[in-house]
Rosetta silent file (secondary structure, phi, psi, omega in degrees, C-alpha in Angstrom):
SEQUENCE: XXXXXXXXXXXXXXXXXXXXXXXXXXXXXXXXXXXXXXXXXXXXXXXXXXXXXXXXXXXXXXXXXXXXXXXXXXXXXXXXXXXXXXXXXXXXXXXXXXXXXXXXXXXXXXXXXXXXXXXXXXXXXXXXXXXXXXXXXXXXXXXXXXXXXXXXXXXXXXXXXXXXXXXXXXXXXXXXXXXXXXXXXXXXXXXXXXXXXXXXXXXXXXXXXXXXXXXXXXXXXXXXXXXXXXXXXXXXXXXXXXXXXX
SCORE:     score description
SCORE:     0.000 S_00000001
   1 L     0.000  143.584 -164.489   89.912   85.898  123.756 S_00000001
   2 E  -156.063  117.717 -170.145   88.199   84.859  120.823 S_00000001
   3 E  -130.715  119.828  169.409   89.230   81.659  118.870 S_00000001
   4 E   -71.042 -163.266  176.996   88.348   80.699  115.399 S_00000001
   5 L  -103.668  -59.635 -154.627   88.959   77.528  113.200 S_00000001
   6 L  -143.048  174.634 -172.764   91.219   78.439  110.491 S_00000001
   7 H   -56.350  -65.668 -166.006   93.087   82.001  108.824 S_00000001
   8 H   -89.966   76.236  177.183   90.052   82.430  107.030 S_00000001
   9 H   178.983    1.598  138.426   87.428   82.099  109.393 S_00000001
  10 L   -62.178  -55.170 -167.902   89.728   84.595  111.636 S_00000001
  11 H   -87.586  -20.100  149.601   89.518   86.695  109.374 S_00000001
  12 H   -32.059  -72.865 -154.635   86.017   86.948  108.543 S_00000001
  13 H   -57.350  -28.784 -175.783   85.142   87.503  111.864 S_00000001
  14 H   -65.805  -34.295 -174.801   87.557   90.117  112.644 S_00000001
  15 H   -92.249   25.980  170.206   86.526   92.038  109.570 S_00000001
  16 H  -109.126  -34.210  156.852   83.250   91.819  110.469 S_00000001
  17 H   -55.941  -68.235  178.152   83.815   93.201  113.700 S_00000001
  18 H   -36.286  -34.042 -179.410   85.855   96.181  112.672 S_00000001
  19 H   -45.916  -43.771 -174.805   82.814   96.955  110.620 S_00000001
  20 H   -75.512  -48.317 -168.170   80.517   97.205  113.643 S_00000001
  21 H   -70.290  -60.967 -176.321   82.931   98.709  115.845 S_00000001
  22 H   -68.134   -2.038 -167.029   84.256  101.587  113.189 S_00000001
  23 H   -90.468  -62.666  177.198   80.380  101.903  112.754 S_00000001
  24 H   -47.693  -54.690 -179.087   79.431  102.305  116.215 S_00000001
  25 H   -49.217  -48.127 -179.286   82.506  104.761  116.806 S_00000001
  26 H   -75.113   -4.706 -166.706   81.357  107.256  114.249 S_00000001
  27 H   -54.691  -59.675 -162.122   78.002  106.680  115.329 S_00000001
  28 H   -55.196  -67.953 -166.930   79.006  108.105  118.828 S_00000001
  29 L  -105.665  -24.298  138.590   81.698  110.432  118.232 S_00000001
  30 L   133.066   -2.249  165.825   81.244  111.320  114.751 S_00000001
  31 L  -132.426 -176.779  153.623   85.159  110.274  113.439 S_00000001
  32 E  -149.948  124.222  178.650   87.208  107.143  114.098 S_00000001
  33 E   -89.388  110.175 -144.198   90.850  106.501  114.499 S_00000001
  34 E  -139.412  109.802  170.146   92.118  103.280  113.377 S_00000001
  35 E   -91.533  123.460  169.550   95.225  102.309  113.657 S_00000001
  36 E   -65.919  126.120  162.574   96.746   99.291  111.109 S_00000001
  37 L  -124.595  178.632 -164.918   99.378   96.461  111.257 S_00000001
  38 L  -115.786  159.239  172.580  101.595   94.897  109.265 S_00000001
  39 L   139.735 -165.781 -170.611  102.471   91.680  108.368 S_00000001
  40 L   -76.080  -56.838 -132.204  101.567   88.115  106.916 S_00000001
  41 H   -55.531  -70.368 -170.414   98.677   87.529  109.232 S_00000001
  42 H   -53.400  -27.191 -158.410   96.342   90.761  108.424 S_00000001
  43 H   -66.710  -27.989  162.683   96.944   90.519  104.807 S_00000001
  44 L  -109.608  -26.619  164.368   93.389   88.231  103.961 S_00000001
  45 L   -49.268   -2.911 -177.005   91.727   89.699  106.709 S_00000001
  46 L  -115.170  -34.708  166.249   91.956   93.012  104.837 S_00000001
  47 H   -64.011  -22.712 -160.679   90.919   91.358  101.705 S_00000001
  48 H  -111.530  -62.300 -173.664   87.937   89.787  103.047 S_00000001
  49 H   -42.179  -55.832 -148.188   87.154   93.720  104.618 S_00000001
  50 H   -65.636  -67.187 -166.254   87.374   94.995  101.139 S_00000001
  51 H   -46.720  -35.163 -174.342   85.655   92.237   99.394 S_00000001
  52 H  -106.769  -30.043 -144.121   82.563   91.450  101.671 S_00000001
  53 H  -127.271    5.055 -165.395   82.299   94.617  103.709 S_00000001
  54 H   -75.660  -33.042  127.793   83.706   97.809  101.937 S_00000001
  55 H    -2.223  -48.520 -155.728   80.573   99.262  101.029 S_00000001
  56 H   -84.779   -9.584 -152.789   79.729   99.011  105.031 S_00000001
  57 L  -125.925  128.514  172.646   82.153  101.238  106.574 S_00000001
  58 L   -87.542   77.095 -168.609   81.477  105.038  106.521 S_00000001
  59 L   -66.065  -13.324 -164.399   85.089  106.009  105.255 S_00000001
  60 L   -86.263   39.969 -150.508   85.143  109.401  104.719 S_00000001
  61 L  -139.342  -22.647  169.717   84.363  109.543  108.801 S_00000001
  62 E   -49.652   86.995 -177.748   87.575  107.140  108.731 S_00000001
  63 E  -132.497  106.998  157.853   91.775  108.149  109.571 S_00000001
  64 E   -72.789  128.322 -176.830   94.043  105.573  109.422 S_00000001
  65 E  -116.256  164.576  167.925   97.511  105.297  110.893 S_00000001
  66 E  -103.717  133.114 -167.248   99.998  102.793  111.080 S_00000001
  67 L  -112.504   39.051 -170.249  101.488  101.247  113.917 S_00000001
  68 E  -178.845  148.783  166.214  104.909  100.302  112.746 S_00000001
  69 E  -159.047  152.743 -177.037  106.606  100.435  109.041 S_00000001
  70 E   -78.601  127.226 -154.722  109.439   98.802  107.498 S_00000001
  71 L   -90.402  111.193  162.513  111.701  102.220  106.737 S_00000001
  72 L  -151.221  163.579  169.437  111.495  101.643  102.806 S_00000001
  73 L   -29.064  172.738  167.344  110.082  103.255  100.023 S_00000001
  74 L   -64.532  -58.935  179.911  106.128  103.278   99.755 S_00000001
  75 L   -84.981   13.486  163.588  106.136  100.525   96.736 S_00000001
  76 L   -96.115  151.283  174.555  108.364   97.873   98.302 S_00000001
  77 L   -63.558  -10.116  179.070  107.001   94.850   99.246 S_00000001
  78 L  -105.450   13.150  155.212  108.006   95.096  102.476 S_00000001
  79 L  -117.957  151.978 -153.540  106.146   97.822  103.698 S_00000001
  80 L   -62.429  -67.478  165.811  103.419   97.857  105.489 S_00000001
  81 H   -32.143  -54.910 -176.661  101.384  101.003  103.791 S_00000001
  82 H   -96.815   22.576  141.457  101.714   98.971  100.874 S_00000001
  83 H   -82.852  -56.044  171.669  100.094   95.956  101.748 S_00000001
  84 H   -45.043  -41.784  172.434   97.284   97.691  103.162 S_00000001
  85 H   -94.052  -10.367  147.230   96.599   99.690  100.634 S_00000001
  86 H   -64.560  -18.471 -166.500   96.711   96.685   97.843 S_00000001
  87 H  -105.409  -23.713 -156.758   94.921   94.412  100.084 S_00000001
  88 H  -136.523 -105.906  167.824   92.333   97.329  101.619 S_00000001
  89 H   -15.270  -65.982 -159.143   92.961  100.901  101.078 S_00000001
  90 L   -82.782   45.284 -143.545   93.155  100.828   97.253 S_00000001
  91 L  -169.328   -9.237  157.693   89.843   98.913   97.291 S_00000001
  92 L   176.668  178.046 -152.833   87.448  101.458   98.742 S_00000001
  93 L   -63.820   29.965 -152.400   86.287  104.881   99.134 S_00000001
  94 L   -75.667   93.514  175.894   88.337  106.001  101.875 S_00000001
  95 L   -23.924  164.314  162.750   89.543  110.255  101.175 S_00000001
  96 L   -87.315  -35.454  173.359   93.079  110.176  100.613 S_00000001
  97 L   -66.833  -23.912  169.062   93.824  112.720  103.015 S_00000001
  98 L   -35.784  -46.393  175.025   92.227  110.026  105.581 S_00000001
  99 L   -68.943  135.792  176.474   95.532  107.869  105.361 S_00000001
 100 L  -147.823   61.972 -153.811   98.353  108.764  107.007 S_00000001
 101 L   -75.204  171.766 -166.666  101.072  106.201  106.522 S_00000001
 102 L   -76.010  177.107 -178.640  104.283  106.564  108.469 S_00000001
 103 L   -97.305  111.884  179.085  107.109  108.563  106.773 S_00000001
 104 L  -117.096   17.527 -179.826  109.999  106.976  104.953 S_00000001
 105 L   -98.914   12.255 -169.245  111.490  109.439  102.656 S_00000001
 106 L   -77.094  145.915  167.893  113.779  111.075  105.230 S_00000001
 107 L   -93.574   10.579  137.661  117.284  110.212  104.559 S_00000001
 108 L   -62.720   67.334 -175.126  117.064  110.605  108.714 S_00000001
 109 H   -41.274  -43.543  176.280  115.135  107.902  110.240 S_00000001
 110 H   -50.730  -36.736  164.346  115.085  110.020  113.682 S_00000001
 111 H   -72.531  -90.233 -176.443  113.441  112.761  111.738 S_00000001
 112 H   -30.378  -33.973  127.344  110.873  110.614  110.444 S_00000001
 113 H   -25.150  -82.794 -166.495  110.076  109.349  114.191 S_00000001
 114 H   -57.759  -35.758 -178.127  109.671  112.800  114.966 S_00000001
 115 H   -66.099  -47.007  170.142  107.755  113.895  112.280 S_00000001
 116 H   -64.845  -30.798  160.161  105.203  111.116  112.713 S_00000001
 117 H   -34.775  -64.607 -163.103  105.039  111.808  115.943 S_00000001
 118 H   -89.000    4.697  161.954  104.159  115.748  115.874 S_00000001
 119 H   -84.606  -23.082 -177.215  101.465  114.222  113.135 S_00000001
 120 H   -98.849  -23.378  156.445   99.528  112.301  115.923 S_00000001
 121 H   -50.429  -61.488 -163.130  100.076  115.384  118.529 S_00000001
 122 H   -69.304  -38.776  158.386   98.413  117.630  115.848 S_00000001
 123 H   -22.684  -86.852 -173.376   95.638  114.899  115.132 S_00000001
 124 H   -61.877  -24.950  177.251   94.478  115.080  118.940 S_00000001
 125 L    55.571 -109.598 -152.549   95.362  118.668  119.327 S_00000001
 126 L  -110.662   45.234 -179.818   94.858  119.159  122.845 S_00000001
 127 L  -116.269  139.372  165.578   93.173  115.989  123.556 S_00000001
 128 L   -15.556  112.534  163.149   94.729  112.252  124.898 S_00000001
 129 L   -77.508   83.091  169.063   96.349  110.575  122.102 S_00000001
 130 L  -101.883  100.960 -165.638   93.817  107.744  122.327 S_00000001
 131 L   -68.753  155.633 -173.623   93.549  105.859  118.986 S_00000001
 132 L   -77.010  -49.872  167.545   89.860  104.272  118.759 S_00000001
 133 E  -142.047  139.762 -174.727   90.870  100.633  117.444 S_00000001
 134 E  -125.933  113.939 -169.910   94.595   99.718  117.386 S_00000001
 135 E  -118.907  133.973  166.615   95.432   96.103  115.620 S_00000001
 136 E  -133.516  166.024  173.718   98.366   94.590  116.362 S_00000001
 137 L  -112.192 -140.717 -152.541   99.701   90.617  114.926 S_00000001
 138 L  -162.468  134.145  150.359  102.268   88.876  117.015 S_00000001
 139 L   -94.179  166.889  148.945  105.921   87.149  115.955 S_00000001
 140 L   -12.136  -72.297 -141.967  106.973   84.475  116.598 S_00000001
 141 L  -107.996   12.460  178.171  109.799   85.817  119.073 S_00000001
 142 L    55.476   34.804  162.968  106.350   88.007  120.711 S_00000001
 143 L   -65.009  171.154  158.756  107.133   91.252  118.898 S_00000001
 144 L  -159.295  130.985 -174.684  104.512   93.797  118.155 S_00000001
 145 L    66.643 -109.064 -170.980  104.720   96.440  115.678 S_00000001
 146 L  -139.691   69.548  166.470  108.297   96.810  115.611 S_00000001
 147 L  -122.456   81.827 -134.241  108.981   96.434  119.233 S_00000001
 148 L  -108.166  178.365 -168.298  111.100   93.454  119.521 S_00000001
 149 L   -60.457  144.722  148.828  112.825   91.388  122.958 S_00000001
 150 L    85.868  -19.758  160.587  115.373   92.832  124.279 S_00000001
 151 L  -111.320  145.714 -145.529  115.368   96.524  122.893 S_00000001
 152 L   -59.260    2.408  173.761  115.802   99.822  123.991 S_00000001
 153 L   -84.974   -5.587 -177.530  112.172  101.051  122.100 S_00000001
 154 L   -89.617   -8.090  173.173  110.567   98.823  124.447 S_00000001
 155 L   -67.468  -12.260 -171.005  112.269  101.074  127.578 S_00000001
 156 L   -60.777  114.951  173.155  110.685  104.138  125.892 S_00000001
 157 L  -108.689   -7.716 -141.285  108.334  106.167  128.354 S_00000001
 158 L  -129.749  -91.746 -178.969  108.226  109.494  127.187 S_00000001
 159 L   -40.414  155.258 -167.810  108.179  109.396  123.199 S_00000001
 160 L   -98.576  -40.880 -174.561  105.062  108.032  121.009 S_00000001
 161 E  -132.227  140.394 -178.083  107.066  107.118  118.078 S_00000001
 162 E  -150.113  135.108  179.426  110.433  105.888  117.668 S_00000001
 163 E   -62.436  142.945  167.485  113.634  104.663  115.318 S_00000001
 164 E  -161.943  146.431  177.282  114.541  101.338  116.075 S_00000001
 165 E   -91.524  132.535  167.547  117.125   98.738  114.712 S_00000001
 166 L  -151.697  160.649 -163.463  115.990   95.400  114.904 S_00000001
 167 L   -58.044   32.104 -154.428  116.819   91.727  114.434 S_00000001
 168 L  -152.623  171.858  169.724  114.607   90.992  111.318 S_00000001
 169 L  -133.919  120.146   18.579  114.799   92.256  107.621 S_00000001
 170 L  -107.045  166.052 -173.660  115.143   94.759  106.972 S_00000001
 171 L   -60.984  -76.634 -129.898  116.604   96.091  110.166 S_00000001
 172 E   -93.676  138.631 -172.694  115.692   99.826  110.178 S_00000001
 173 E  -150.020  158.180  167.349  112.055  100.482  111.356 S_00000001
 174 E   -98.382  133.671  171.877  109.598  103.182  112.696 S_00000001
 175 E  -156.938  148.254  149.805  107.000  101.875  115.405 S_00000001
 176 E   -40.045  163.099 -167.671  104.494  103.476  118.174 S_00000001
 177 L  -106.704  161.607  140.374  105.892  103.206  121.766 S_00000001
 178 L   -56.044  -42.495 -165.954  103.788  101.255  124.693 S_00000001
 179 L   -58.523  -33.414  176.396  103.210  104.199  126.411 S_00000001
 180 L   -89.139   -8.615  172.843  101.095  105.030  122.951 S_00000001
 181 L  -104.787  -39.538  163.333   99.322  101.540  122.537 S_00000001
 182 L   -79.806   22.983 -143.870   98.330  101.534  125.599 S_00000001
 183 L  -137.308    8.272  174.157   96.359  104.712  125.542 S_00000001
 184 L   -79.108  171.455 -173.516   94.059  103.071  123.003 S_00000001
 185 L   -88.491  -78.184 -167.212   90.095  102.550  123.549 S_00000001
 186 E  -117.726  153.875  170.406   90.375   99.057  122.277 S_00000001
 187 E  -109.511  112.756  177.621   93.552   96.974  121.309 S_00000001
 188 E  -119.885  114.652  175.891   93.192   94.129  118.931 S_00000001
 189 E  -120.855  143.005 -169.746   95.454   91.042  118.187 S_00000001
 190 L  -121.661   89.910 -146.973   95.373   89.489  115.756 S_00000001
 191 L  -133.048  167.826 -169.199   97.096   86.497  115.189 S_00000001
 192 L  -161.451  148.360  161.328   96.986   82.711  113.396 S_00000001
 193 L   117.048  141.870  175.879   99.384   79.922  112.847 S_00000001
 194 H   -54.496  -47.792 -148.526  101.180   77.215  114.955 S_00000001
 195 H   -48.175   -8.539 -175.600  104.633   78.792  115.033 S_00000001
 196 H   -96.301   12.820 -161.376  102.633   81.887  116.933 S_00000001
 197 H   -97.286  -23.683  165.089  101.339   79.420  119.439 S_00000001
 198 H   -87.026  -36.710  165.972  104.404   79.667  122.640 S_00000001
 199 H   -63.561  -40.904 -167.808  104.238   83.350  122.043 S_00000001
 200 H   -77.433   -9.917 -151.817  100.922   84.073  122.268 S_00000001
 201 H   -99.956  -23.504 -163.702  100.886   80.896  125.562 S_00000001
 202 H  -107.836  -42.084  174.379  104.391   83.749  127.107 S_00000001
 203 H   -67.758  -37.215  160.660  102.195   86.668  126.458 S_00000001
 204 L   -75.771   13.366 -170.089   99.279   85.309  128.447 S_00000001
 205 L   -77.812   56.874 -161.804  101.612   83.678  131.175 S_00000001
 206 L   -29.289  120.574 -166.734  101.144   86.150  134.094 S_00000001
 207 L   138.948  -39.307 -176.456  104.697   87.212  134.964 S_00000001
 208 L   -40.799  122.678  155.394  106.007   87.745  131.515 S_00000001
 209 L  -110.290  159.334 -168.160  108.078   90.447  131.020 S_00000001
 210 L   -70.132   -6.821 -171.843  108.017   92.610  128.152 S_00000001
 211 L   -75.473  -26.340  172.144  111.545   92.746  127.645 S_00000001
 212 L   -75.417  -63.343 -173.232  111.407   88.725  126.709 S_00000001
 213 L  -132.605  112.987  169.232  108.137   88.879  125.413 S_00000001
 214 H   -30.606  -61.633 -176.668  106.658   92.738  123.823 S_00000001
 215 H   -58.585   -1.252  179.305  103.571   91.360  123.812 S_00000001
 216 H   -85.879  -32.896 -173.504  103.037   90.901  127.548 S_00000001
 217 L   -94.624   17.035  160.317  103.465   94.536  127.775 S_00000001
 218 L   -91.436  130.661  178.379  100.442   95.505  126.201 S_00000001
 219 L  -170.954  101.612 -145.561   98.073   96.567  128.343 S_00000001
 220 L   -64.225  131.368  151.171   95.524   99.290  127.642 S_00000001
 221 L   -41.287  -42.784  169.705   94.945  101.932  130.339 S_00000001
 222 L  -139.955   -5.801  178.506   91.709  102.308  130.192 S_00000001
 223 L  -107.335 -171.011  179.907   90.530   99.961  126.903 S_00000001
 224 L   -96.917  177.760 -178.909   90.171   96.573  125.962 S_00000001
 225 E  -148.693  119.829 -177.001   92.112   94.163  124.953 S_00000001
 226 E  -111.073  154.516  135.361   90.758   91.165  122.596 S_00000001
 227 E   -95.539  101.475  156.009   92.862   88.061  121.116 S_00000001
 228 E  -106.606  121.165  -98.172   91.909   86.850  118.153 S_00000001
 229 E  -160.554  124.541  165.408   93.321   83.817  117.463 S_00000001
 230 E  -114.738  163.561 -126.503   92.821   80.623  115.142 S_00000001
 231 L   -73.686  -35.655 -134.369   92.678   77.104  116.656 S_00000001
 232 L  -112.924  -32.568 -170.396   96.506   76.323  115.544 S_00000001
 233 L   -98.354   -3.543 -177.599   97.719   79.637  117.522 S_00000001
 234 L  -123.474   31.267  177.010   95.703   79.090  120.389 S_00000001
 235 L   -35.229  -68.155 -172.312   97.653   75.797  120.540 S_00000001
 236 L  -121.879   79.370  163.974   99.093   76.117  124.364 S_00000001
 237 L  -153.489   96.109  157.222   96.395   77.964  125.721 S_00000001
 238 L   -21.363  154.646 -155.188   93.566   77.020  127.750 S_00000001
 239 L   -78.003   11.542  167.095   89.975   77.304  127.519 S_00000001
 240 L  -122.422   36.798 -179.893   89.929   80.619  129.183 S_00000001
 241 L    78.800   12.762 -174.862   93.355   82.048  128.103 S_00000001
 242 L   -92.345  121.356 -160.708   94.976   80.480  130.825 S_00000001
 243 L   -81.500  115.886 -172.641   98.246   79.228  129.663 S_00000001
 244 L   -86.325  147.523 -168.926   99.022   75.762  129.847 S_00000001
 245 L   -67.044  176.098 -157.363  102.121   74.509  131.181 S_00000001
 246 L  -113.574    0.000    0.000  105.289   73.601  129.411 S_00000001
């Protein structure tokens, strides 16, 4: 766990890490696989990447995925691809073919699941679909990506990607499975604000279940898992993630 002051002093650091981290990874293995989230949170933290650090990052060595998208066009405001790439993406040298946002032109969401899917099979070819860094934010209500309490994508064992209806707007959504977040090398959340502070205090609660709170059920197989967290979101939490009572 790793707790900051304020949004922007979150977000520095995190995009100072990813630097080092996506650095190190290509060092080693010679690509990196980066998975993206969506939302309010990430949105200066990606701005801050571009602005201080884009220069820093060896992009064409770079393939970004998404781990969740709002099923709309590309150029609505409410998808995810298109924060990222206004805030990030459009904002350094990154190939084009490197990007790989999910797919939202199907008039079939269930196709477009699938499709995204048999894009991250062909990615690993006949290797573990282990993404290298995986960022996720947090609701309120302890979603992640688009896996929210109480719904059948969070029962999913088998599938990587999945349609799901959910309680938020708009309603129709594509998101990675657990079974697929938890196969990452490292898992990063990233999250700020009171109103996130009893979710992220439910997610660290030993006990939790994900069906209440999504975010409890991440838990990497074999990678890490960091929280990074500013001072207002790390609220009801103790000073070694140990969740104080209620």
């Amino acid at each position: 766990m790793r707790v900051l002051s304020d949004l922007e002093a979150l977000s520095l650091a995190v995009a100072e890490m990813l630097v080092g981290r996506i650095s190190a990874t290509v060092g080693r293995q010679g690509r990196c696989a980066l998975v993206l989230t969506g939302g309010r949170t990430p949105r200066r933290m990606y701005e801050i990447w571009a602005e201080r650090f884009g220069a820093s990052v060896p992009w064409r060595q770079v393939d970004v995925f998404w781990g969740d998208e709002r099923y709309v066009p590309p150029d609505d405001p409410q998808s995810n691809y298109r924060l990222a790439r206004a805030a990030l993406l459009d904002r350094v040298p990154i190939p084009p073919a490197n990007v790989r946002p999910m797919p939202t032109h199907h008039a079939g969401i269930v196709v477009a699941a699938r499709e995204y899917e048999d894009l991250i099979r062909g990615y690993f070819k006949d290797r573990p679909p282990r993404f290298d860094i995986l960022l996720l934010g947090l609701g309120a209500d302890g979603h992640v990506a688009s896996l929210f309490p109480g719904q059948p994508a969070l029962r999913e064992r088998d599938r990587w990607v999945v349609a799901a209806t959910v309680p938020a707007d708009p309603p129709r959504r594509l998101t990675m499975t657990l079974p697929l977040i938890n196969r990452a090398r490292a898992v990063i959340f990233l999250v700020a604000g009171p109103a996130k502070a009893a979710a992220v205090r439910r997610a660290m609660t030993p006990g939790t279940a994900a069906d209440e709170v999504p975010a409890a059920g991440v838990a990497p197989e074999s990678g890490s898992l960091t929280w990074w967290l500013d001072a207002a979101a790390a609220g009801e939490i103790g000073e070694y993630g140990v969740a104080r009572s209620k």
